[in-house]
mmCIF file of the C-alpha atoms, coordinates in Angstrom:
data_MODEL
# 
_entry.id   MODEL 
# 
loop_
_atom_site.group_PDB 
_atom_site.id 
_atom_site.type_symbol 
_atom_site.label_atom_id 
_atom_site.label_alt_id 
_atom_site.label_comp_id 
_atom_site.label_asym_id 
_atom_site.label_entity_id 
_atom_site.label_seq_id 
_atom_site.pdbx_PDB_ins_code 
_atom_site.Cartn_x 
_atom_site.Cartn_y 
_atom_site.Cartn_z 
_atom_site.occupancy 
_atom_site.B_iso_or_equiv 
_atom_site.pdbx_formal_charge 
_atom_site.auth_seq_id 
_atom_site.auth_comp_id 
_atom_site.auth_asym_id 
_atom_site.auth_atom_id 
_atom_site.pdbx_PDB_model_num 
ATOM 1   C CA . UNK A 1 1   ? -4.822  12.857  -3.240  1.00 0.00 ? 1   UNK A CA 1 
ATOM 2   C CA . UNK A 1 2   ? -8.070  11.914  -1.805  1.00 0.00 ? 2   UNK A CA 1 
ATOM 3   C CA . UNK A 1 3   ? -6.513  12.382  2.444   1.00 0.00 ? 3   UNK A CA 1 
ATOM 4   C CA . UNK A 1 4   ? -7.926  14.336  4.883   1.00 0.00 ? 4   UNK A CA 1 
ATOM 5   C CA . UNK A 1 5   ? -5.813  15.740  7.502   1.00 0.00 ? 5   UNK A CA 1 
ATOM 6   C CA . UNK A 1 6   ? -6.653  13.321  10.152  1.00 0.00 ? 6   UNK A CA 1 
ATOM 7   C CA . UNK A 1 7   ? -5.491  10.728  7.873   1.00 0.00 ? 7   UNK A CA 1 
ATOM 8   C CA . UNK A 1 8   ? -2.188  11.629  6.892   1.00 0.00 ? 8   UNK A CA 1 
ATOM 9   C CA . UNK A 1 9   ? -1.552  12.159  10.525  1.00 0.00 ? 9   UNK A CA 1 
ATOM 10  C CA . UNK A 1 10  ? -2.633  8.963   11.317  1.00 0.00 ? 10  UNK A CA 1 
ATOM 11  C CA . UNK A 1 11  ? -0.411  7.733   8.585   1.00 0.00 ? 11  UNK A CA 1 
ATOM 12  C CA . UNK A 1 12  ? 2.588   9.923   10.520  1.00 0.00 ? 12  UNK A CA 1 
ATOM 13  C CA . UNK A 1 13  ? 2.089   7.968   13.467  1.00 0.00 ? 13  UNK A CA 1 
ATOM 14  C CA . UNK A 1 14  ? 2.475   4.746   12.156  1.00 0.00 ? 14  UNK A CA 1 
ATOM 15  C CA . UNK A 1 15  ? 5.296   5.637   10.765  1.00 0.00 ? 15  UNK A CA 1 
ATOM 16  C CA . UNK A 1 16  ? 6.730   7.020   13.528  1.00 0.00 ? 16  UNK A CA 1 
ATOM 17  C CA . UNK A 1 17  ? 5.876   4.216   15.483  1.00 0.00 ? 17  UNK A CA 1 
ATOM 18  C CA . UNK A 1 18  ? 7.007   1.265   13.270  1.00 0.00 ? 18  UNK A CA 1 
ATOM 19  C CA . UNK A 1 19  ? 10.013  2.804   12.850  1.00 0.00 ? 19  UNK A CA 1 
ATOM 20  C CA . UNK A 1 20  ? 10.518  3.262   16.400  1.00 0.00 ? 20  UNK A CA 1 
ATOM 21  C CA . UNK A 1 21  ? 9.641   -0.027  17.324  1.00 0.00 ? 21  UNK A CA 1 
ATOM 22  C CA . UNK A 1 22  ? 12.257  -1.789  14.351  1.00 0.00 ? 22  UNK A CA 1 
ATOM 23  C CA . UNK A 1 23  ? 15.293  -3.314  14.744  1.00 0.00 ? 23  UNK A CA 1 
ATOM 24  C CA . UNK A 1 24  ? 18.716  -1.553  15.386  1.00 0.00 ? 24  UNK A CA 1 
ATOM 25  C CA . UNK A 1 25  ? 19.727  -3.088  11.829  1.00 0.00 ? 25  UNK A CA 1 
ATOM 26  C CA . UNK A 1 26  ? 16.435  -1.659  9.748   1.00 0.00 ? 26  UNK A CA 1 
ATOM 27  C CA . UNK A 1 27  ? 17.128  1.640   11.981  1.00 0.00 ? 27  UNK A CA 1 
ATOM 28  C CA . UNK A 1 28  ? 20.734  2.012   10.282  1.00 0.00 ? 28  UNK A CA 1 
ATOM 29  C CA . UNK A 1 29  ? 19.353  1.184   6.625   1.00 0.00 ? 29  UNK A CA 1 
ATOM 30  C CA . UNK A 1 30  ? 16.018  3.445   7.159   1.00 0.00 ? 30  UNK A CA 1 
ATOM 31  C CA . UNK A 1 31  ? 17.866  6.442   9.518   1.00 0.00 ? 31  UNK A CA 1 
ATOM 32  C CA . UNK A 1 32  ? 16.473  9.501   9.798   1.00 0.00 ? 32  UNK A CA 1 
ATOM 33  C CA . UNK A 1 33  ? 18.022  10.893  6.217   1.00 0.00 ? 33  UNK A CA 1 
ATOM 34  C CA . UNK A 1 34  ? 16.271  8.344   4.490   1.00 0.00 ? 34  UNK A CA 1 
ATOM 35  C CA . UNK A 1 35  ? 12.839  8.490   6.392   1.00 0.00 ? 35  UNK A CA 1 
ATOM 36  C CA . UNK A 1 36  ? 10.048  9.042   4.248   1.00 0.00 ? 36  UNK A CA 1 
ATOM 37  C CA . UNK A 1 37  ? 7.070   10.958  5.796   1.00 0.00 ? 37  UNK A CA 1 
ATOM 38  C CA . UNK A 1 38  ? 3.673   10.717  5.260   1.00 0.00 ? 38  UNK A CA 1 
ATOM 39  C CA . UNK A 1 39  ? 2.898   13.986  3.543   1.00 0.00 ? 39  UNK A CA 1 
ATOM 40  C CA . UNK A 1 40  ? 5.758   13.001  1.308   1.00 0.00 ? 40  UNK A CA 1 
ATOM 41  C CA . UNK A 1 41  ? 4.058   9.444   0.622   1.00 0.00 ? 41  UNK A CA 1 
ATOM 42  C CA . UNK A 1 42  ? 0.852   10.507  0.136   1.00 0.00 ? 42  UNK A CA 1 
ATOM 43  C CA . UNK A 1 43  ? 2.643   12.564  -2.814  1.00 0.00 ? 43  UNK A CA 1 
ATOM 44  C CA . UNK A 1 44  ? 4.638   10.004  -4.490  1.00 0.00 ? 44  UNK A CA 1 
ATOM 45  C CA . UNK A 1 45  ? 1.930   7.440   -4.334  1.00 0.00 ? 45  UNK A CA 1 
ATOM 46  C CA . UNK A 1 46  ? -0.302  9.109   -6.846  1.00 0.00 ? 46  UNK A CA 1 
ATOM 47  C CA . UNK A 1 47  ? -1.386  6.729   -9.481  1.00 0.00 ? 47  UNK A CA 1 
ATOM 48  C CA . UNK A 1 48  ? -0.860  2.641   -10.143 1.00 0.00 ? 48  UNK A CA 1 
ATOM 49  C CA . UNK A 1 49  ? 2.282   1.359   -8.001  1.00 0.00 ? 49  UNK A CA 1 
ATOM 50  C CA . UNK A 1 50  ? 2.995   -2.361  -8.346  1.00 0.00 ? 50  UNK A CA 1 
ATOM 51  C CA . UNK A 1 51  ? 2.829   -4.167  -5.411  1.00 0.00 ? 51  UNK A CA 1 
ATOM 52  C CA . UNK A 1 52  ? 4.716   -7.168  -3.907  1.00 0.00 ? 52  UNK A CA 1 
ATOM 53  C CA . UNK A 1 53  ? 2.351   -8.973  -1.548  1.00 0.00 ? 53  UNK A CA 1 
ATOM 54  C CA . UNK A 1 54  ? 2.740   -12.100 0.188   1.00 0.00 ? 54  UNK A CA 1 
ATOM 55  C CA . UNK A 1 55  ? 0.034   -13.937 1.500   1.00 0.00 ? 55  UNK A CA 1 
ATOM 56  C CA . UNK A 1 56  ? 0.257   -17.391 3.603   1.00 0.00 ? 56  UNK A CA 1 
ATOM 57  C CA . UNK A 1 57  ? -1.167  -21.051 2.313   1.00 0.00 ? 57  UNK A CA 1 
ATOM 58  C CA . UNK A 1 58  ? -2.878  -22.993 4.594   1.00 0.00 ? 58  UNK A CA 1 
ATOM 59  C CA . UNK A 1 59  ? 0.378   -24.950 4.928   1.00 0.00 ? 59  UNK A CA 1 
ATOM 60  C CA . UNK A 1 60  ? 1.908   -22.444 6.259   1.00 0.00 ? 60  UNK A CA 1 
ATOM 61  C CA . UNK A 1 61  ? 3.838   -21.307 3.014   1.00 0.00 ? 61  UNK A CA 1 
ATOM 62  C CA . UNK A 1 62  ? 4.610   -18.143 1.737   1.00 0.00 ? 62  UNK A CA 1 
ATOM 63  C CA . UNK A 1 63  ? 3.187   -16.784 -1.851  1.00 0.00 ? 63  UNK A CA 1 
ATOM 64  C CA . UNK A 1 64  ? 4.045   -13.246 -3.258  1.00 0.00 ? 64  UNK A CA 1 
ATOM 65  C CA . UNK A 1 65  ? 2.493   -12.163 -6.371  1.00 0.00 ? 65  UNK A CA 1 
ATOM 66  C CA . UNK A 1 66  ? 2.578   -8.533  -7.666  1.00 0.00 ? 66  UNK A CA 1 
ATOM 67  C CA . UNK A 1 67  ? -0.724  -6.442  -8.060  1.00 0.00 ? 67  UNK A CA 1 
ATOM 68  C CA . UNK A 1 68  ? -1.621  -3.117  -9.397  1.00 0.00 ? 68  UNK A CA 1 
ATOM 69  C CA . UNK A 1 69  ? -2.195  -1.043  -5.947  1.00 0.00 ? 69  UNK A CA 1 
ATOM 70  C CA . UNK A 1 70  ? -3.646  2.270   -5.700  1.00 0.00 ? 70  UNK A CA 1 
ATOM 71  C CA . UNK A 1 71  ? -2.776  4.584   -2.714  1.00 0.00 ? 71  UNK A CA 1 
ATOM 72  C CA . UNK A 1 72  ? -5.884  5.779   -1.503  1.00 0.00 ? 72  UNK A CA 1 
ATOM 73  C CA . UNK A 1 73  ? -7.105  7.415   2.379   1.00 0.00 ? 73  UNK A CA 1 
ATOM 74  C CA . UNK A 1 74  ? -3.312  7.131   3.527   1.00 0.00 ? 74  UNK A CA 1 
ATOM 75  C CA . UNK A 1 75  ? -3.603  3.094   2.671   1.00 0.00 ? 75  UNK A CA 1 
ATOM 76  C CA . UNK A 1 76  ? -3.325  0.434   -0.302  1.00 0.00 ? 76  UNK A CA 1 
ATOM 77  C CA . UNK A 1 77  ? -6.209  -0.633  -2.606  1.00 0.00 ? 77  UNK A CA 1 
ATOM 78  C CA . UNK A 1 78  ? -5.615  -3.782  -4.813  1.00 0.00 ? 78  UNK A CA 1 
ATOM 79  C CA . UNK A 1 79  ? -7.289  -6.090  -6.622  1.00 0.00 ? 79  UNK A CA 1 
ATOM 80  C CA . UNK A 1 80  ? -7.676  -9.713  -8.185  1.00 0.00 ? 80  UNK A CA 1 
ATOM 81  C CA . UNK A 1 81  ? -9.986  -12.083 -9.239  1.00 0.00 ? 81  UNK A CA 1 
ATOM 82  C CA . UNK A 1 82  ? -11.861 -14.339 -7.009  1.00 0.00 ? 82  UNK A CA 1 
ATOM 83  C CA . UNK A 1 83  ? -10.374 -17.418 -8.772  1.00 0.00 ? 83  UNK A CA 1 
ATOM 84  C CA . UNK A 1 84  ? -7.030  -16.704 -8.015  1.00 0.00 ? 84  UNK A CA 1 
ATOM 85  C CA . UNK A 1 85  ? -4.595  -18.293 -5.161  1.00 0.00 ? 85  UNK A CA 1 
ATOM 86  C CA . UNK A 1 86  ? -4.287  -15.289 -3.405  1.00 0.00 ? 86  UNK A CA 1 
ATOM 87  C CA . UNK A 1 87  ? -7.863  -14.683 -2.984  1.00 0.00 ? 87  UNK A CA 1 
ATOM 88  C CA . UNK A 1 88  ? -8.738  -17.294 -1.302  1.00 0.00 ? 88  UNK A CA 1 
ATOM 89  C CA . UNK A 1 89  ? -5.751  -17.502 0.931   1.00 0.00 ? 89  UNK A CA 1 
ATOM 90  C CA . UNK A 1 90  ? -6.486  -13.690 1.815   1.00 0.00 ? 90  UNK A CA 1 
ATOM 91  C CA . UNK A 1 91  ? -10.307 -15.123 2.546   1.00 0.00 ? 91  UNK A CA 1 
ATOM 92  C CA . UNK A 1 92  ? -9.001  -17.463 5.068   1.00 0.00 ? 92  UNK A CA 1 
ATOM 93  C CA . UNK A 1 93  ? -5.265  -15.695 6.577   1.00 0.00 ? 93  UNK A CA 1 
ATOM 94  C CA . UNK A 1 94  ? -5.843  -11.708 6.074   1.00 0.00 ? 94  UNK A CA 1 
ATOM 95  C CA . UNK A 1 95  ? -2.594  -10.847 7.690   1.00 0.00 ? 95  UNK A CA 1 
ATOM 96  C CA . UNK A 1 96  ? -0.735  -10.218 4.302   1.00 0.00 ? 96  UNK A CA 1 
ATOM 97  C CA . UNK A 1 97  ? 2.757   -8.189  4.054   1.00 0.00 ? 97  UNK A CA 1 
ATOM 98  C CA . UNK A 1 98  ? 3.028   -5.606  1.292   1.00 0.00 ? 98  UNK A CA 1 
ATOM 99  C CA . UNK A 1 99  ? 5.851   -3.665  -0.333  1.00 0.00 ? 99  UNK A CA 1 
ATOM 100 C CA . UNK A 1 100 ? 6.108   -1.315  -3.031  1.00 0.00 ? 100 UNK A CA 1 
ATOM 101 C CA . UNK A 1 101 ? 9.783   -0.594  -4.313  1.00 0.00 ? 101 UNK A CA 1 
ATOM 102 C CA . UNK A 1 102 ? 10.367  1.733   -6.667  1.00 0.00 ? 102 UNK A CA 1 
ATOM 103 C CA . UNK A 1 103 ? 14.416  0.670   -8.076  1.00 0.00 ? 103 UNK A CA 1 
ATOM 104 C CA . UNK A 1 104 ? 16.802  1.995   -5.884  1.00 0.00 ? 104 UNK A CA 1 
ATOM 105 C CA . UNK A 1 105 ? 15.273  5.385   -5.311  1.00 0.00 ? 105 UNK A CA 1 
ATOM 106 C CA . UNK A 1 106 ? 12.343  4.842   -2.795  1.00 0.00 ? 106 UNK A CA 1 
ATOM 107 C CA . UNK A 1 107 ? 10.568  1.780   -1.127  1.00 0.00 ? 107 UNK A CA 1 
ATOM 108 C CA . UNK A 1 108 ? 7.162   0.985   1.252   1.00 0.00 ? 108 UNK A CA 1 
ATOM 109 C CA . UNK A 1 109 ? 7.365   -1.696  3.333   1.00 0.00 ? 109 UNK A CA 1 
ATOM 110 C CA . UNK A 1 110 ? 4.584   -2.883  5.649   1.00 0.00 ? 110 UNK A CA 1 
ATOM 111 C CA . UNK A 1 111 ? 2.900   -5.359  7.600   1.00 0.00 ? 111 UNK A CA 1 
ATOM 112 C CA . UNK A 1 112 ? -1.021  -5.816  7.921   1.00 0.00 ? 112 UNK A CA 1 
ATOM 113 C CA . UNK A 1 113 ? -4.000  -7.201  7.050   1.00 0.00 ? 113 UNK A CA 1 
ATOM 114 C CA . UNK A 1 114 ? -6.650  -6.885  4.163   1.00 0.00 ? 114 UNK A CA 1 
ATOM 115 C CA . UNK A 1 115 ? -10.478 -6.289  4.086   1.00 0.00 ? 115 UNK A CA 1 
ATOM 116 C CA . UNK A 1 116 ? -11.964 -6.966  1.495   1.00 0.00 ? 116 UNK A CA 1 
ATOM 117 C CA . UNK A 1 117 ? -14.250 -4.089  -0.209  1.00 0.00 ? 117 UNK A CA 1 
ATOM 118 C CA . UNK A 1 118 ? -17.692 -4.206  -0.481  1.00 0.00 ? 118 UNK A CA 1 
ATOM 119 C CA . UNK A 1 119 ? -20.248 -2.435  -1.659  1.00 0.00 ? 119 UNK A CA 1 
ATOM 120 C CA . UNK A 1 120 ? -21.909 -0.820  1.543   1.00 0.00 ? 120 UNK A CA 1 
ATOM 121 C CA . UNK A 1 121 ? -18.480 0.451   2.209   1.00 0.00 ? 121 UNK A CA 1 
ATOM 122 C CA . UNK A 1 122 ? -17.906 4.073   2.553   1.00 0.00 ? 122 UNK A CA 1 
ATOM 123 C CA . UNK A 1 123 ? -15.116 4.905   0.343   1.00 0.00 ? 123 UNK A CA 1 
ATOM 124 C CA . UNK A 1 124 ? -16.450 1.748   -2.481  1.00 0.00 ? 124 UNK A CA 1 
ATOM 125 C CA . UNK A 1 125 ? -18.001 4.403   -5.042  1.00 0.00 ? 125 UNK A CA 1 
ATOM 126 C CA . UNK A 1 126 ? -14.988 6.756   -4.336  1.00 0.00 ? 126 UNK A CA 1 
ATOM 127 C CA . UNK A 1 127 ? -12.716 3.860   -4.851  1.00 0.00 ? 127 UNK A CA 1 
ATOM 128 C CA . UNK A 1 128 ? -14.431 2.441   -7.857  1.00 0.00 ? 128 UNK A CA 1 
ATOM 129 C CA . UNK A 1 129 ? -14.385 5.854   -9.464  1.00 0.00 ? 129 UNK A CA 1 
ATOM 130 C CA . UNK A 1 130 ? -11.078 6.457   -8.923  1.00 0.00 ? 130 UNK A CA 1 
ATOM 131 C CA . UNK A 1 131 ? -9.740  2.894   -10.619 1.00 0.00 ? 131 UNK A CA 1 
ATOM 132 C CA . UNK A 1 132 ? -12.577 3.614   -13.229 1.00 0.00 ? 132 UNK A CA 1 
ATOM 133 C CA . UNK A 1 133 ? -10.840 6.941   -14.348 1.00 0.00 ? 133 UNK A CA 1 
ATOM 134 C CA . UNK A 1 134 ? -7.473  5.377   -13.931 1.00 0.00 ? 134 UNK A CA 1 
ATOM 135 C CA . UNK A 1 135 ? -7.834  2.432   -16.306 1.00 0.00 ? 135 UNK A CA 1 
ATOM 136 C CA . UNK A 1 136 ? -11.027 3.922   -18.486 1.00 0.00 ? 136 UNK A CA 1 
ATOM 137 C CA . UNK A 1 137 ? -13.411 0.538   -17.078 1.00 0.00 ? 137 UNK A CA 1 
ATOM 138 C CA . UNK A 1 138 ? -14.600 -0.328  -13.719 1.00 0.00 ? 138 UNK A CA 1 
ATOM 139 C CA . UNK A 1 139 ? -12.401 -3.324  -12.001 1.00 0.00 ? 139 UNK A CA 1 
ATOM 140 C CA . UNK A 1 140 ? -15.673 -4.866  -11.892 1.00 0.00 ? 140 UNK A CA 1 
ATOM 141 C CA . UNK A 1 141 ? -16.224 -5.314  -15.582 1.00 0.00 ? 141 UNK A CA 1 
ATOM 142 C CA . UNK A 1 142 ? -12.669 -7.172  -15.833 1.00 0.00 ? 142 UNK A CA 1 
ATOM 143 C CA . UNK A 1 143 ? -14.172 -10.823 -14.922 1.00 0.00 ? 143 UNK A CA 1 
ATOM 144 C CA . UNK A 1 144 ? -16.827 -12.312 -13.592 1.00 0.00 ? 144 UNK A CA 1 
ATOM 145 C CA . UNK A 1 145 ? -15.830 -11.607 -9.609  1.00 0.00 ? 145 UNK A CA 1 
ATOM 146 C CA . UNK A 1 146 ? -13.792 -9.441  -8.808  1.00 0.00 ? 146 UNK A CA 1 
ATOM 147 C CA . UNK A 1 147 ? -12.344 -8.694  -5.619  1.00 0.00 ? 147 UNK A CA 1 
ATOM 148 C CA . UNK A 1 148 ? -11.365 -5.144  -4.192  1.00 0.00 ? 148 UNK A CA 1 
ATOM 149 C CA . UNK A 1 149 ? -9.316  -4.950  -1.071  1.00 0.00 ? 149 UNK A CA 1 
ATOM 150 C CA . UNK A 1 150 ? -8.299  -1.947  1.376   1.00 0.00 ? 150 UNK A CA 1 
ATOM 151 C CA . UNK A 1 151 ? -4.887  -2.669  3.060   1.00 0.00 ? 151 UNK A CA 1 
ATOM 152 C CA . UNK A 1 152 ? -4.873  -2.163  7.077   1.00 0.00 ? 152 UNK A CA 1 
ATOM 153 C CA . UNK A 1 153 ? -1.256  -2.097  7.734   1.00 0.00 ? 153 UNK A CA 1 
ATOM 154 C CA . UNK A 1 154 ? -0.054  -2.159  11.728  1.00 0.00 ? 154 UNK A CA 1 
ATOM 155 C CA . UNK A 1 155 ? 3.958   -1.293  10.703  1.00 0.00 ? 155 UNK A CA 1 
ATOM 156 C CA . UNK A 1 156 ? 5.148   0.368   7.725   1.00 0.00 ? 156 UNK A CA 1 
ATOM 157 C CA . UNK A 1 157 ? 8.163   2.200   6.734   1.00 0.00 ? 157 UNK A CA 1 
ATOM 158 C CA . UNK A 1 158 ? 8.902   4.567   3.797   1.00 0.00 ? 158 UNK A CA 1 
ATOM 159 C CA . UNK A 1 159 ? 12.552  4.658   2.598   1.00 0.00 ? 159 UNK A CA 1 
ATOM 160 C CA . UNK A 1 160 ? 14.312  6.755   0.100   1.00 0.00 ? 160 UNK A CA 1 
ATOM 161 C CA . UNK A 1 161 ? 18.499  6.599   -0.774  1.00 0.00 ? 161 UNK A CA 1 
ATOM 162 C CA . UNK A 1 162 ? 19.087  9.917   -1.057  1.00 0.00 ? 162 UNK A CA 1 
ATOM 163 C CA . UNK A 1 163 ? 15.360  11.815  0.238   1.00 0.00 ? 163 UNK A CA 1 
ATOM 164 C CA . UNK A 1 164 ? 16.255  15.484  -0.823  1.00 0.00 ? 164 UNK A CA 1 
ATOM 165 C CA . UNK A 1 165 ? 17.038  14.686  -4.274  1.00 0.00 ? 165 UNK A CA 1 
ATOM 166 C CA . UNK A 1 166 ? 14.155  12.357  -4.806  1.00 0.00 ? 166 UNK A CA 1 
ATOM 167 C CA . UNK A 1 167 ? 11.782  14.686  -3.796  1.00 0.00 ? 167 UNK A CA 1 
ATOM 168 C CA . UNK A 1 168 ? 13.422  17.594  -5.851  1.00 0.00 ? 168 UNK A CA 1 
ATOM 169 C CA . UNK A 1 169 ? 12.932  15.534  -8.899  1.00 0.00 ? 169 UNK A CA 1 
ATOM 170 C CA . UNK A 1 170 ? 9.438   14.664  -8.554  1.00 0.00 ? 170 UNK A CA 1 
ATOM 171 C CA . UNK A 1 171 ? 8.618   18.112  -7.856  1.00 0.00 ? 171 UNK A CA 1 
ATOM 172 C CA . UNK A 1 172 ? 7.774   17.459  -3.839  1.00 0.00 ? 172 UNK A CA 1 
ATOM 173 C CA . UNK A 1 173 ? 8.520   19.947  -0.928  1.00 0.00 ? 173 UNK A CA 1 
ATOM 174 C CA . UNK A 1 174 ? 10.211  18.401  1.884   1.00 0.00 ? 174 UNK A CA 1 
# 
């Protein structure tokens, strides 16, 4: 867990705020027992999730594709190759939506835009070490260009079916 404080309160906020702000319908799906909060996210986020994200062509059409996403600063990192679809339509239309759902027991879902990852960024070496140690190479070494990407999301929401129990079983406080 590489958040700071301010982070996962930022992360709180957001929350709060998106799920403030949804509809009466998401509001009886996601209530307040099934609420995920950011301290608990930041826990069960550790490691490779598979993504769902959609991305736009420039028709106008939606794409999804999955991607290995890493859960990083209270946020998403992902990556792909330059060559592929999704690259360049992130390159042209950032505003992406993303989702991780984990079978019936807990689900992310958010709305947002990407930046892609450079090397003058703060957090690249941090990132690069931390996919490095997850899959035992750099991303960089997978192709010739490969693209790194940090997720800005502007409404998210974490559910779980039954909280207490998923939470119990991973071994998280509530």
């Amino acid at each position: 867990m590489l958040e700071t404080a301010e982070e996962v309160a930022a992360l709180q906020e957001l929350l709060d705020a998106s799920h403030a702000s949804s509809t009466s319908h998401l509001r009886e799906i996601i209530n307040d027992d099934r609420t995920l909060s950011a301290r608990a996210l930041v826990a069960l986020l550790t490691g490779m999730k598979v993504l769902s994200v959609a991305t736009v062509t420039a028709r106008g059409e939606p794409r999804i594709s999955a991607l290995d996403g890493h859960f990083l600063h209270a946020t998403w990192t992902f990556s792909t190759s330059a060559t592929a679809a999704k690259a360049r339509h992130m390159q042209a239309r950032p505003a992406v939506s993303v989702a991780h759902v984990d079978g019936e027991e807990l689900a992310l879902f958010s709305h947002g835009r990407v930046e892609r990852m450079r090397e003058p960024d703060p957090d690249w070496d941090e990132t690069i070490a931390h996919w490095t140690a997850h899959y035992g190479s750099s991303p960089l070494s997978w192709a010739d260009e490969i693209h790194l990407y940090r997720y800005r999301p502007h409404w998210m929401v974490g559910y779980a079916w039954k909280r207490a129990e998923l939470l119990a079983k991973r071994g998280i406080e509530p």
